[in-house]
N, C-alpha and C positions, 0 to 999 in steps of 0.2 A: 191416714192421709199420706199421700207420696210425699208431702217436703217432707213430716216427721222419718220416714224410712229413709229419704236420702239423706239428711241429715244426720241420724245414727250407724248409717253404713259409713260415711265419713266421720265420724266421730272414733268407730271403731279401730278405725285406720292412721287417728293418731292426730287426726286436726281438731284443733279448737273450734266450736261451735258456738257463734253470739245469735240467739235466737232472735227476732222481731217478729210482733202480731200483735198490732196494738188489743186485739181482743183476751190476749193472755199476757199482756203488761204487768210487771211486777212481779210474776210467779218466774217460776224455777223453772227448766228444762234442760235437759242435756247439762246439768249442775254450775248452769249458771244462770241470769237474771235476764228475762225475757225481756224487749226495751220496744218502746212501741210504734216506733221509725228508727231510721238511720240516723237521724240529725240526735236522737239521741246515747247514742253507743258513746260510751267517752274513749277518746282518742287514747289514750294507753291502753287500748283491746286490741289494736291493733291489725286491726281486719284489711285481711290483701286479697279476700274475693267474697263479692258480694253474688249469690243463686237467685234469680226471682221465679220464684211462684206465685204472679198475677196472668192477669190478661195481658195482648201485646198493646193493649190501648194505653197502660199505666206504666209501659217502659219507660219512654221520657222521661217524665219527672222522676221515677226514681232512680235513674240515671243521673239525670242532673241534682238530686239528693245526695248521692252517695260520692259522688264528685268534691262538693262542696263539705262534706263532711267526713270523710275520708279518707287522711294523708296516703296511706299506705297501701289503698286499693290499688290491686295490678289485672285483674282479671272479674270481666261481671260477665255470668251466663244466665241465660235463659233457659227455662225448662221447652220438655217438648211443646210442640204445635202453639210455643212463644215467641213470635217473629214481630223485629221491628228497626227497623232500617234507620228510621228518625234514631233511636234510642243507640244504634249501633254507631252510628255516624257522629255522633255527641261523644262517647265512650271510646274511641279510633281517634277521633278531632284533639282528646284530651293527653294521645298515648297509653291508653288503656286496653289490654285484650277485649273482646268481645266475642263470646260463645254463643250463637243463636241456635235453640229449638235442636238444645241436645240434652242431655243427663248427665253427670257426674257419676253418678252408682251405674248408670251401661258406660261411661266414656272409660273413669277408672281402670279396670282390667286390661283395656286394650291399651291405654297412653302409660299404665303404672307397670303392670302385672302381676 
C-alpha cells in the first residue's frame, strides 16, 4: 500500500514513525505500536506531523482529532487527489501548516535533497 511505502521511505530518512489503523491496532510496524486513532497516541510520542491517507470527506474530523490531541503537531498533509478546504481552514484557523494533495516521498527530494 502507498502509506506503508511512504512511511518507510521516511522512516529511512531518520523520522520516527507512530503508525495508526485501527484495523492493525496493537501490532507492531515500523518497530513501534500501531494505535487505532489519534486520540490514542500518548502525548510523549511526540508527533509534529500527522499524513492522512483517507478520503477528503474524513479530513475534518481528523483534523480536528489531531488538533485536540496533539500538543506538538506543526504540519498535517494530505496525500495525492486528498483535498479539503473545510480541513485546511481548521488546521491554518489553528496555526498549523497544511499540505494538500501532495506526497512526502515525491515532495522529499525536492524540499530536503
Amino acid at each position: 500500500r502507498p502509506s506503508f511505502h511512504v512511511a518507510e521511505f521516511l522512516q529511512r530518512r531518520g523520522y520516527r514513525i507512530v503508525p495508526v489503523n485501527p484495523g492493525l491496532a496493537g501490532q507492531t510496524l515500523f518497530g513501534e505500536t500501531v494505535y487505532p486513532d489519534l486520540a490514542a497516541i500518548p502525548e510523549d510520542a511526540h508527533v509534529d506531523m500527522v499524513d492522512i491517507f483517507r478520503a477528503s470527506e474524513a479530513v475534518p474530523a481528523i483534523v480536528t482529532e489531531a488538533l485536540a490531541h496533539l500538543p506538538e503537531l506543526r504540519t498535517i498533509w494530505t496525500q495525492l487527489g486528498v483535498i479539503s478546504p473545510e480541513g485546511a481552514a481548521t488546521a491554518r484557523a489553528a496555526g498549523k501548516r497544511m499540505v494538500m494533495d501532495r506526497c512526502p516521498k515525491i515532495e522529499y527530494p525536492r524540499l530536503i535533497g
